[in-house]
GUNU-410704 format. One record per residue (C-alpha): y, z, x. Coordinates in steps of 0.05 Angstrom, whole numbers, padded with zeros to 5 digits, always signed. Layout:
N
YZX/...
***
This chain:
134
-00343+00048-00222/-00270+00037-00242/-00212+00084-00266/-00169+00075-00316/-00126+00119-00350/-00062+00119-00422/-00011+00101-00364/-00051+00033-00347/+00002-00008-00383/+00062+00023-00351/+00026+00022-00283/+00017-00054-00275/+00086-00070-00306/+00119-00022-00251/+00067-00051-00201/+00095-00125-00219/+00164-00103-00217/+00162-00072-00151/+00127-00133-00114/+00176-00185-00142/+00231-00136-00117/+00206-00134-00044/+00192-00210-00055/+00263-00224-00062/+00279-00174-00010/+00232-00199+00041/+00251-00271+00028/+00323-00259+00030/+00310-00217+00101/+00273-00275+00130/+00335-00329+00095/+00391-00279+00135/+00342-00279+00197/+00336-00199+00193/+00261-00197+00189/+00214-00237+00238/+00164-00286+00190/+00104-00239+00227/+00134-00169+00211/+00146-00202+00132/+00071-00226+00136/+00055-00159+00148/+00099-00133+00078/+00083-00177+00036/-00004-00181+00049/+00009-00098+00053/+00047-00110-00015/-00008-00147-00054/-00062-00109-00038/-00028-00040-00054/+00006-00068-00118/-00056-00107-00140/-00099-00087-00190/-00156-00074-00147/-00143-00044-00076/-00206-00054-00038/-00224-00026+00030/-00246-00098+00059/-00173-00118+00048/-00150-00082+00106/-00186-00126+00147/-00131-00177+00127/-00088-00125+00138/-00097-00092+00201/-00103-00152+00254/-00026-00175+00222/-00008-00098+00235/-00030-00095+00306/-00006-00168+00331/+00064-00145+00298/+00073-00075+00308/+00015-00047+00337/-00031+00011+00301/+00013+00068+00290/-00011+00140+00268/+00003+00120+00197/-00035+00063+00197/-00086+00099+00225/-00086+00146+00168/-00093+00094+00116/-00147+00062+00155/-00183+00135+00151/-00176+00147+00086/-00206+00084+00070/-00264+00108+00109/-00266+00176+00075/-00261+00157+00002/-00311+00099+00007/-00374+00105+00046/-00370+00178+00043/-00335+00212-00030/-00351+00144-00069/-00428+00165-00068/-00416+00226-00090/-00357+00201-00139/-00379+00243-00202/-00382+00307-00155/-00323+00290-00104/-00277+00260-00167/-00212+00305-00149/-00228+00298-00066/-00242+00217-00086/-00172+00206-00121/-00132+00250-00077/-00154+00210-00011/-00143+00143-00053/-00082+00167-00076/-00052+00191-00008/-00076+00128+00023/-00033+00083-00031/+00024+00128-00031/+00027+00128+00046/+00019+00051+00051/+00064+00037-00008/+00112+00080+00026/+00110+00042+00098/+00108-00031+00054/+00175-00007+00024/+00200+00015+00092/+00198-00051+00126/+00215-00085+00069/+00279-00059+00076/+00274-00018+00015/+00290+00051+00046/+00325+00076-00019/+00276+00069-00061/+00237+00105-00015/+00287+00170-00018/+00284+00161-00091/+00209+00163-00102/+00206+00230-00048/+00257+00265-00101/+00201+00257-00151/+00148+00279-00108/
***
């Protein structure tokens, strides 16, 4: 089952635009000697799988041993990891009955892990910015 929507266009133009951005960033961070090369491991794999096309759950597994050697498993990394768990072995079988429940757990889950990518990326404006529109 896939989604797709009129804003699919716009969506994967934005998508590309913001992982070259924290790309730069995180490269420049590292160049400077800011950002640790495990702590910019840990943006950039969290990067491409929430600005990717297809976002799914067995990617954390790439993602959460990087998060826990780095920075350990915080509440909010917690929370992604459980709405993984929600939305797919529980709503996705029930997808055509749970379709608002399904999308606002998958939803929360890439807003809240886009939002902590962008954080330690440096990116902390953009951030503020996107919480106006919210």
């Amino acid at each position: 089952m896939g989604f797709a929507g009129p804003a699919g266009g716009c969506t994967a133009a934005a998508s590309a635009a913001l992982l070259v951005a924290i790309y730069a960033s995180v490269l420049f961070q590292v160049g400077r000697g800011t950002l640790a090369l495990g702590r910019a491991s840990v943006v950039i794999v969290g990067a491409l799988i929430v600005l990717s096309k297809v976002f799914s759950p067995q990617y954390l597994v790439w993602l959460i041993p990087l998060v826990a050697s780095e920075e350990g498993l915080t509440p909010a990394w917690f929370a992604v990891a459980a709405l993984t768990t929600v939305s797919y072995p529980l709503l996705w079988l029930r997808a055509p009955g749970a379709g608002f429940l399904l999308m606002a757990a998958l939803l929360t889950r890439d807003l809240l892990l886009l939002g902590m990518v962008l954080g330690r990326a440096g990116m902390r404006p953009l951030i503020d910015l996107l919480g106006r529109w919210l």
